[in-house]
C-alpha positions in Angstrom: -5.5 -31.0 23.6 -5.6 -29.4 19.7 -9.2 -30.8 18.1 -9.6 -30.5 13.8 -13.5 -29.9 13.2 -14.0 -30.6 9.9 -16.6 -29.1 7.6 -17.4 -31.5 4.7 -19.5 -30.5 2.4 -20.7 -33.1 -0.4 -19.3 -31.6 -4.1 -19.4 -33.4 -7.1 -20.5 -36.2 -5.0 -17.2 -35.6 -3.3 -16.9 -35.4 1.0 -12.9 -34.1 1.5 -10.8 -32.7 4.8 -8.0 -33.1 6.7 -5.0 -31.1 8.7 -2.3 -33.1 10.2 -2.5 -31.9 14.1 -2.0 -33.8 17.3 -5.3 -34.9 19.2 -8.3 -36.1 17.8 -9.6 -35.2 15.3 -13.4 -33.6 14.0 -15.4 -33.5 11.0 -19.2 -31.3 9.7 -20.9 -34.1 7.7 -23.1 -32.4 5.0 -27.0 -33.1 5.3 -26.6 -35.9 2.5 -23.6 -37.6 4.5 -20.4 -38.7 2.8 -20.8 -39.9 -1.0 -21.7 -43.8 -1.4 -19.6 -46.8 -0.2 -17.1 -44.2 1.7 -16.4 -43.5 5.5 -14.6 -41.2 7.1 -11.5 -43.1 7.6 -11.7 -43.6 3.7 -12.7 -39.9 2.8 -10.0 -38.4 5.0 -6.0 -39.2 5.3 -5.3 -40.5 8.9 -9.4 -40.7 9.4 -11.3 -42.8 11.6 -15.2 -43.5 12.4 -14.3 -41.7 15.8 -14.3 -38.7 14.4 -17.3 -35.7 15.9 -19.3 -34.4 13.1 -21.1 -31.2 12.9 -23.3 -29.7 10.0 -22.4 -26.4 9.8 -19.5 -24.0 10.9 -20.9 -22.0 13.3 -22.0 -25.2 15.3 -18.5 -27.0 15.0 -16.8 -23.4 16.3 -19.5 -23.5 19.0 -18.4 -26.8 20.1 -14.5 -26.3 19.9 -12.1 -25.6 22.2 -9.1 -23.2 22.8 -6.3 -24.8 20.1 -8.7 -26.2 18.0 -8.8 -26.6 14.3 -12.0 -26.4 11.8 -11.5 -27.6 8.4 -14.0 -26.8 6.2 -14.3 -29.0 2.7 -14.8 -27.3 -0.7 -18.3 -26.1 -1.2 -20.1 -23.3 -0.4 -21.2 -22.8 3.0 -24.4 -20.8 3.8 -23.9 -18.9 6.6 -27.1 -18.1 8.3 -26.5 -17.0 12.0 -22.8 -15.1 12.3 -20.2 -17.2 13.3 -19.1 -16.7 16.3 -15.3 -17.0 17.3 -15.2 -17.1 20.9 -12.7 -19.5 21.5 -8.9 -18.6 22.4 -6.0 -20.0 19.8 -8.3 -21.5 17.0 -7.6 -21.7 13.4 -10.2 -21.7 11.0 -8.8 -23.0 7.4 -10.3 -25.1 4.3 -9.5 -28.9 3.8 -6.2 -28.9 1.2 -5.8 -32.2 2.5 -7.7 -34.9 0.8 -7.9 -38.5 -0.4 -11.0 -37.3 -3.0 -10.3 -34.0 -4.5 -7.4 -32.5 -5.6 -6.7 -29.3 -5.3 -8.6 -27.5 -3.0 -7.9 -23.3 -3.4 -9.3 -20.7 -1.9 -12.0 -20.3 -4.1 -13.2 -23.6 -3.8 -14.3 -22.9 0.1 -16.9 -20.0 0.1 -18.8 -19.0 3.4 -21.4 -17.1 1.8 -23.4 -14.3 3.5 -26.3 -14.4 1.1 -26.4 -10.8 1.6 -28.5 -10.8 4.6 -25.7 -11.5 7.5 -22.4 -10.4 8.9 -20.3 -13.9 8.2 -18.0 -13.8 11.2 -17.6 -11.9 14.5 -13.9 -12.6 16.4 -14.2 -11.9 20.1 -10.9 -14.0 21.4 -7.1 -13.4 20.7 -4.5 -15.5 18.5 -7.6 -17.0 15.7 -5.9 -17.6 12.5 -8.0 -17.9 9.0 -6.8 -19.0 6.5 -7.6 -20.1 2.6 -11.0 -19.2 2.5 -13.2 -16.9 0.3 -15.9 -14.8 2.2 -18.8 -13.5 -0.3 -21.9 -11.5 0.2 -21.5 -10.5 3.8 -23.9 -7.5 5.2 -24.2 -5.5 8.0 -25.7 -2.0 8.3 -23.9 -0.9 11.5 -21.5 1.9 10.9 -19.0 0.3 13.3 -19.4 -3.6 11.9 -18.1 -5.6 9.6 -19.9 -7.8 6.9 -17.2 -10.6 6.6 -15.0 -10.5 9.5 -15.1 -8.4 13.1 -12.9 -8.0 15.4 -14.0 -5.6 18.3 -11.2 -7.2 21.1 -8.7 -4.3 21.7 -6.4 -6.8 22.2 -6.2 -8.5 19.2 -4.1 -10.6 17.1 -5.6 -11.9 14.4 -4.0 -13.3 11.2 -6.2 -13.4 8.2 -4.0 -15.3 5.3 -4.4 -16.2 1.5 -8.3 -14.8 1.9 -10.4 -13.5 -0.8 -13.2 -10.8 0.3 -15.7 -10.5 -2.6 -19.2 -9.3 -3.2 -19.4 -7.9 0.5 -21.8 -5.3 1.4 -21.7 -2.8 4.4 -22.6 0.7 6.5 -19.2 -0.3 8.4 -16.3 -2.0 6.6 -15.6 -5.9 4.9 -12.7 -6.3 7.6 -12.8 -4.7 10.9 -10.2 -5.3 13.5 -9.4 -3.6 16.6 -6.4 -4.4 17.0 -2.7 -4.8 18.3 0.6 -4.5 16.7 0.5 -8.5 16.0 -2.5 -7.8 13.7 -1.5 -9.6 10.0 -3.6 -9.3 6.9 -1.3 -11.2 4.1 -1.8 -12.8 0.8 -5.5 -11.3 0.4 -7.9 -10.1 -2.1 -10.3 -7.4 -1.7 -12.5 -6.7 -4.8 -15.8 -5.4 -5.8 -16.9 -5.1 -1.8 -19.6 -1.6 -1.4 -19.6 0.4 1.5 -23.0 2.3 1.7 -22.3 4.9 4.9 -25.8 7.2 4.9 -24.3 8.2 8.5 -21.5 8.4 10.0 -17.7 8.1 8.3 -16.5 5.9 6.3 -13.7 3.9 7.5 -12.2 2.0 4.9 -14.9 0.0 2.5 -12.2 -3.3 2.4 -9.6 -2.5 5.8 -10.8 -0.4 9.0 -7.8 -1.2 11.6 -8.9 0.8 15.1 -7.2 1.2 18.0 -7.8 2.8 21.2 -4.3 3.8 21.7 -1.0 4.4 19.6 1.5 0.9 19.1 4.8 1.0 20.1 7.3 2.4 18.5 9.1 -1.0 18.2 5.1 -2.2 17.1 3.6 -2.8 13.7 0.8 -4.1 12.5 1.1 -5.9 8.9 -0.8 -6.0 5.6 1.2 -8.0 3.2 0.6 -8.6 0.2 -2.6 -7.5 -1.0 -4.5 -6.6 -3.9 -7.5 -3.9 -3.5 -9.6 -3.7 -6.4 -12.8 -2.4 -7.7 -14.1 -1.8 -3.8 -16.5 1.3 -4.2 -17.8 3.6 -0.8 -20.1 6.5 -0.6 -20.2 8.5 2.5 -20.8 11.3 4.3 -17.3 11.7 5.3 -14.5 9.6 4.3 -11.1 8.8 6.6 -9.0 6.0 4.5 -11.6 5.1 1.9 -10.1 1.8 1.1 -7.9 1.3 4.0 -8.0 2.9 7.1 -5.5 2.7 10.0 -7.3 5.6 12.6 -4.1 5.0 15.3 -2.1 2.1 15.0 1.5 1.9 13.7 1.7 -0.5 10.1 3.6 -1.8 7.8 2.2 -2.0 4.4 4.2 -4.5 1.9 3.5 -5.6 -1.9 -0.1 -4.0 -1.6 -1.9 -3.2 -4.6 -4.7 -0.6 -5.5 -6.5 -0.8 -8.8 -9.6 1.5 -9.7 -11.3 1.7 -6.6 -13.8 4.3 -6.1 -14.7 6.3 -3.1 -17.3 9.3 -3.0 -18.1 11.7 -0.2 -21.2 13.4 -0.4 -20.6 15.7 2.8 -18.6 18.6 2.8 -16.2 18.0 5.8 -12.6 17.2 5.1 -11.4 13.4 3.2 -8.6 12.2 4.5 -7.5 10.1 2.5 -9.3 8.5 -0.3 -7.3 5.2 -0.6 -5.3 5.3 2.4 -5.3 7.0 5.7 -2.2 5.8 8.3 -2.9 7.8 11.8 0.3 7.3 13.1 4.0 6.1 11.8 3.7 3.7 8.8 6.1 1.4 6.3 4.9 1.4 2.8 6.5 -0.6 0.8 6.7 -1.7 -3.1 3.1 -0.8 -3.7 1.4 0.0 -6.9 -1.6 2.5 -6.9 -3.4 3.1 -9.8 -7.1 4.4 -11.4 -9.4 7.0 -11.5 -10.4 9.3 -8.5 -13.6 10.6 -9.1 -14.7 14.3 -8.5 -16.8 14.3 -5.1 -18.3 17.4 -3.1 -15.7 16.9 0.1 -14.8 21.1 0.9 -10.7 19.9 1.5 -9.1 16.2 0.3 -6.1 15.3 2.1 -4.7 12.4 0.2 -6.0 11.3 -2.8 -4.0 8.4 -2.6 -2.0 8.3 0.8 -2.8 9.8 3.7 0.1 9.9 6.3 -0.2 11.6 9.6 2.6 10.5 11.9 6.0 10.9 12.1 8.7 8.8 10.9 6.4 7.6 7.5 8.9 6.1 5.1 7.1 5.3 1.6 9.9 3.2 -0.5 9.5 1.2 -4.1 6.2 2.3 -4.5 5.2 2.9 -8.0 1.8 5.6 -8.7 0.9 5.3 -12.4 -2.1 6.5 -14.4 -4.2 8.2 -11.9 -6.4 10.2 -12.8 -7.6 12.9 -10.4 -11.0 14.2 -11.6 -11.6 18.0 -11.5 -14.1 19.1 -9.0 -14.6 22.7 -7.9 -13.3 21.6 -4.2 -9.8 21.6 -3.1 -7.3 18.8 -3.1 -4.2 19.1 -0.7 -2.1 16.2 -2.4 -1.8 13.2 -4.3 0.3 12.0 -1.2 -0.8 14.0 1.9 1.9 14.3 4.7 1.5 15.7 8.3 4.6 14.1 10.2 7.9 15.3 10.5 10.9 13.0 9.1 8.7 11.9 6.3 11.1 9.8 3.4 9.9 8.7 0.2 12.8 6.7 -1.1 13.1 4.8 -4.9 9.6 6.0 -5.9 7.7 6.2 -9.6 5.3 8.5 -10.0 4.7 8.6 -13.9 2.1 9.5 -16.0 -0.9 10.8 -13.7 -3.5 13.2 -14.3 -3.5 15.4 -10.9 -6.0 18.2 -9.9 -4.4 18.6 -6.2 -2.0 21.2 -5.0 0.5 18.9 -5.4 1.7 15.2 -6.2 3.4 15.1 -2.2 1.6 17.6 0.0 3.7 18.3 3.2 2.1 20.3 5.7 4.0 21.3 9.3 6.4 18.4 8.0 9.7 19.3 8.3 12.8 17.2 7.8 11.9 15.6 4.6 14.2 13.4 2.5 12.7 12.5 -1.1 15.0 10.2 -2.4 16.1 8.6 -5.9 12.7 8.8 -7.5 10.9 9.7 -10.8 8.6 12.1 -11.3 8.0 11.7 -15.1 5.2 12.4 -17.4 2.7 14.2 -14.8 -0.4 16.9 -16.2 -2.4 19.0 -14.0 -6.0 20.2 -14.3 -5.4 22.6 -11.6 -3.7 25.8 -12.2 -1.8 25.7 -8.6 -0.4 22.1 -9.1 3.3 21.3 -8.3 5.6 18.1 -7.8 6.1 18.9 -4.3 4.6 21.0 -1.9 5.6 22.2 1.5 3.1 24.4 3.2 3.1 25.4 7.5 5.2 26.9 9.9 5.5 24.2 12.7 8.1 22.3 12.2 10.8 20.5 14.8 13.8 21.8 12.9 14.8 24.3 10.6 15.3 21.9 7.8 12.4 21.5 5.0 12.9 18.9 2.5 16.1 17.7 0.9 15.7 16.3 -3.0 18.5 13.6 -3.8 19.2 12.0 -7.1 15.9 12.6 -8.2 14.7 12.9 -11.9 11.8 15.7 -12.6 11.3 15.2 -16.7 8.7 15.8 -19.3 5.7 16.9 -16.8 4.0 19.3 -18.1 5.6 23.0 -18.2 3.4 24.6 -16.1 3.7 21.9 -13.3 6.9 23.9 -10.9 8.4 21.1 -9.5 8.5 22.2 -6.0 6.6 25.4 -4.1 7.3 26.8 -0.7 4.0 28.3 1.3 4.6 30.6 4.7 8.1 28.9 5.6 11.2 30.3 6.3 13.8 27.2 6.4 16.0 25.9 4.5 15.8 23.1 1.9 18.5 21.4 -0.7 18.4 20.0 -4.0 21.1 17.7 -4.8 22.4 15.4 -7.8 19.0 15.8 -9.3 17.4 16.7 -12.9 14.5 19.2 -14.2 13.9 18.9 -17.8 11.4 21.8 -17.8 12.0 25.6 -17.7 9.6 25.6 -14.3 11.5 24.9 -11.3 10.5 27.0 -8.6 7.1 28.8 -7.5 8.0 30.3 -4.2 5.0 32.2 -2.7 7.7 33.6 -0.2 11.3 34.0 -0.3 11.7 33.3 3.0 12.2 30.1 1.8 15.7 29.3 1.2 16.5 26.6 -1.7 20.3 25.0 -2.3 20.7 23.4 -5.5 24.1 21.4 -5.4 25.2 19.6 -8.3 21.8 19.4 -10.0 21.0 19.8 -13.9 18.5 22.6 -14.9 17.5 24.0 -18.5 19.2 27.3 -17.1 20.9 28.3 -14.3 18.3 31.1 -13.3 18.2 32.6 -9.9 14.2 32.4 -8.5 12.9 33.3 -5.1 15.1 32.2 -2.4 17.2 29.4 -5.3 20.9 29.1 -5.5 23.5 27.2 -6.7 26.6 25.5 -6.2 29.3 25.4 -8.7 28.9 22.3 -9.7 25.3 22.5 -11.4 25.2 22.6 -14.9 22.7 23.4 -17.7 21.8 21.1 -20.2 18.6 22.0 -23.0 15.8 20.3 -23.5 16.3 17.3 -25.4 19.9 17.2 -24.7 20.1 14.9 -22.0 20.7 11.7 -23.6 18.1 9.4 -21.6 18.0 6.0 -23.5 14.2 6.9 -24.9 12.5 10.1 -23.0 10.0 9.8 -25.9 8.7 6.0 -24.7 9.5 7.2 -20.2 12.6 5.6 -20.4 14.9 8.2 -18.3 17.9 5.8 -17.9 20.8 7.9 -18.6 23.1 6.7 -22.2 26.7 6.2 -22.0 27.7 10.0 -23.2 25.0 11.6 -21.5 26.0 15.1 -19.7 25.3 13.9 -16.4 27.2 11.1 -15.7 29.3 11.5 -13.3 28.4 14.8 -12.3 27.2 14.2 -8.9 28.2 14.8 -5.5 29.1 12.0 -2.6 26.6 11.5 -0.2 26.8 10.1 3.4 24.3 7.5 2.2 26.6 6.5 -0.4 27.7 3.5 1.0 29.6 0.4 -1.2 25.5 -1.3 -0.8 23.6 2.3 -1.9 20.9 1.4 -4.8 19.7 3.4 -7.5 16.0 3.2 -8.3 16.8 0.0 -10.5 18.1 -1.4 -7.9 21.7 -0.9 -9.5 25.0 -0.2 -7.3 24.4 3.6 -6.7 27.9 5.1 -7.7 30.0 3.1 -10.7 32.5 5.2 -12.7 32.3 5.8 -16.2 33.8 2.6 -17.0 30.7 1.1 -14.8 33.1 0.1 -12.4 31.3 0.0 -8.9 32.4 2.2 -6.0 33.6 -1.1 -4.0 36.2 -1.2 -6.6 36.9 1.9 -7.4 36.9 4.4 -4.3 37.4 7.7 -7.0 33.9 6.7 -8.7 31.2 9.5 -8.1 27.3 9.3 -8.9 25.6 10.3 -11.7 22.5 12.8 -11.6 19.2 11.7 -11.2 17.1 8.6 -9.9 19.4 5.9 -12.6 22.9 5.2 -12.6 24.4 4.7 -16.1 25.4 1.0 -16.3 26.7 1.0 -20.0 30.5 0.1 -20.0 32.5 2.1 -22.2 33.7 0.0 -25.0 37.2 -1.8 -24.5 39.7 -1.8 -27.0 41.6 -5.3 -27.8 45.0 -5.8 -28.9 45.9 -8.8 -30.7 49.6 -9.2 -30.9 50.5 -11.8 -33.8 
């Protein structure tokens, strides 16, 4: 039978809480009772006198049973002994429900750690939390979590519409060892410290574990999330914000805004924002903020770290970073060990890099980049390129193929793509460089096919060539609507309209990064009507009709 255990807590002079599930039903009376003249069958819709009553939330989980429901009322709730989840199937939410107060959010339900416990330890499957805030949760075990642990391998828990604030921790503020069920969605994680004297540090907001690789029809989900202002020190960092060590995940409408990570040690980061250990799905994130300078001997990722195979990074946008110069080595803005890596309808404007390179690939062969802007990038380091492919162990002879991709106004000295100790071959197609450096190839073993592409000059470098059907086109002569404000959309008479080739991917659906049909003639008809249309060059496709004549016959 599904119980509700209610947590009221008297606010305002206000007792509140309610969820509409079969079976009887339970309430946590505060200390002081329920306000003056009211009951529970008053306070509560569908109440009655019958209902159990508990004071706090650990002793209403204590008394639950598998299915159960505790409702906690608006308030905060001091957590002084960690509440322990050891119960099968039971959902732990506030009260939204209420005859006396109106609305009850998130942030009106706070189980406060007072900064002296972890707030809640999960030790059975299928819990679901929901609508609560967890504040000022500590723990000073590397492997814990100050607001929520989840050690059971089997796992899956669903944490939704949470905010994580103020929490303090050796380990992480979420830990979960999970399975490919595990959901974190509609969360905030902001201004949480992970102090690691020992140790690594597994992600200050997000430490997924698991003892063995998902599925490969498996995910794990984090949806919709905002990271901000989290800060970690360590010894040795692996996914500073978010760690994933194993697990497959998909990663969806996640943001991350200026947090901080520092390793003191010298071993290799991997990862300062985010480390994936096996396949991942990123998807329309933002990423954003300063990296500070820390003593780490090799960073792999300043901002992604992705070590399996099959990683597909898609609408992501990665503004305004700033990489801070250190005297250390930095393998990447986006690290990448897998093969089959794509990174598909991608901005990646205005940042401030001091890596090898703004996508690092390393052994990773069979790499699509895909419709995406690389616009407005500086270096501090002298080696720095747009994209970097660096190993010899790769599944197939194929390196990376560049489609409708627009390289403009990064600084001159930034080559848009370099080839280390390879010997395969790689293809640019229907894409754009507005600066005079293209190509620094440190062997000419590499082999570089630039098919309908636009270049400042048709110059043959290292192991480059060309197809008759790339042009040349000066600096400034583009015609993007306004290069001057990063606006790279391509005006109605610009030279490269029109100018690419068909691709197999260029189906009647295709998308441009805009989310526009792909391939539209000149006259912005789409390809669905007209089968003769061909793409433009770059990452936008010209939607600007030519102007129609009319004839008005009198």
């Amino acid at each position: 039978m599904k119980t509700l255990h209610c947590t009221l807590l008297a606010v305002a002079g206000v007792a509140i809480g309610y969820v509409s599930e079969a079976g009887t039903r339970r309430c946590v009376l505060p200390a002081e009772g329920l306000p003056e003249g009211e009951t529970i069958a008053s306070a509560w819709k569908g109440g009655n006198d019958s209902f159990p009553c508990y004071t706090s939330v650990a002793e209403a989980v204590r008394n639950s049973e598998s299915g159960d429901v505790i409702v906690l009322a608006p308030g905060t709730h001091n957590v002084t002994e960690t509440i322990g989840v050891d119960k099968e199937n039971l959902q732990i939410k506030n009260a939204s429900w209420s005859n006396l107060y109106t609305p009850v959010t998130r942030e009106s339900v706070v189980l406060n750690g007072n900064g002296s416990v972890p707030i809640m330890m999960v030790s059975m499957k299928s819990v679901r939390i929901s609508d609560l805030t967890f504040a000022n949760g500590y723990t000073n075990a590397v492997d814990g979590a100050s607001a929520i642990c989840s050690p059971n391998s089997k796992s899956d828990l669903v944490v939704s519409n949470c905010v994580f604030r103020g929490n303090n921790s050796a380990g992480s503020c979420v830990k979960v060892n999970a399975s490919a069920r595990m959901k974190i969605m509609d969360c905030v994680f902001s201004n949480n410290v992970q102090m690691a004297t020992t140790g690594k540090s597994l992600g200050v907001a997000l430490n997924i574990t698991s003892g063995d690789t998902w599925a490969e029809s498996n995910y794990g989900t984090i949806w919709n999330c905002s990271f901000k202002d989290n800060t970690a020190t360590a010894t040795q960092v692996q996914g500073g914000v978010v760690n994933v060590s194993k697990g497959r995940v998909k990663m969806e409408d996640c943001s991350f805004v200026s947090n901080t990570v520092s390793q003191t040690g010298t071993s290799a980061l991997h990862g300062h924002t985010v480390c994936v250990g096996a396949s991942a799905t990123i998807a329309n994130c933002t990423f954003t903020g300063a990296i500070p300078a820390n003593d780490a001997h090799y960073a792999y990722g300043t901002a992604l770290n992705l070590q399996g195979e099959n990683c597909v990074v898609s609408n992501c946008t990665f503004d305004a970073i700033e990489e801070n110069r250190s005297n250390k080595s930095k393998y990447g803005m986006i690290y990448t060990k897998g093969s089959n890596s794509t990174f598909i309808d991608c901005k990646v404007i205005s940042n401030t890099i001091y890596s090898a390179a703004i996508i690092f690939a390393e052994n990773a062969g069979d790499m699509v980049v895909r419709n995406c802007l690389f616009a407005n990038n500086a270096r501090e380091n002298a080696n720095a390129r747009i994209i970097t492919l660096s190993g010899t162990a790769v599944p197939s002879d194929k390196g990376v193929t560049v489609e409708n991709c627009t390289f403009a106004d990064n600084t001159d000295a930034i080559a848009p793509l370099q080839f280390q100790d390879i010997g395969y071959s790689n293809y640019l197609i229907n894409s754009v460089f507005t600066t005079d450096a293209i190509l620094n190839a440190e062997l000419t073993t590499a082999s570089i096919l630039a098919s309908n592409c636009c270049f400042t000059a048709l110059q043959t470098i290292g192991g480059l060539s060309f197809n008759n059907k790339c042009i040349a086109v000066a600096r400034g002569n583009h015609k993007f609507v306004d290069a001057a404000n990063g606006d790279y959309h391509l005006e109605m008479r610009s030279p490269l309209r029109e100018k690419g080739m068909m691709l197999d991917w260029m189906t009647t659906d295709a998308k441009d990064l805009d989310g526009n049909p792909r391939v539209v003639s000149r006259f912005s008809v789409p390809l669905v009507e007209d089968p003769f249309a061909m793409p433009d060059i770059g990452c936008y496709e010209c939607m600007i009709r030519v102007p129609a004549f009319v004839i008005i016959v009198r």
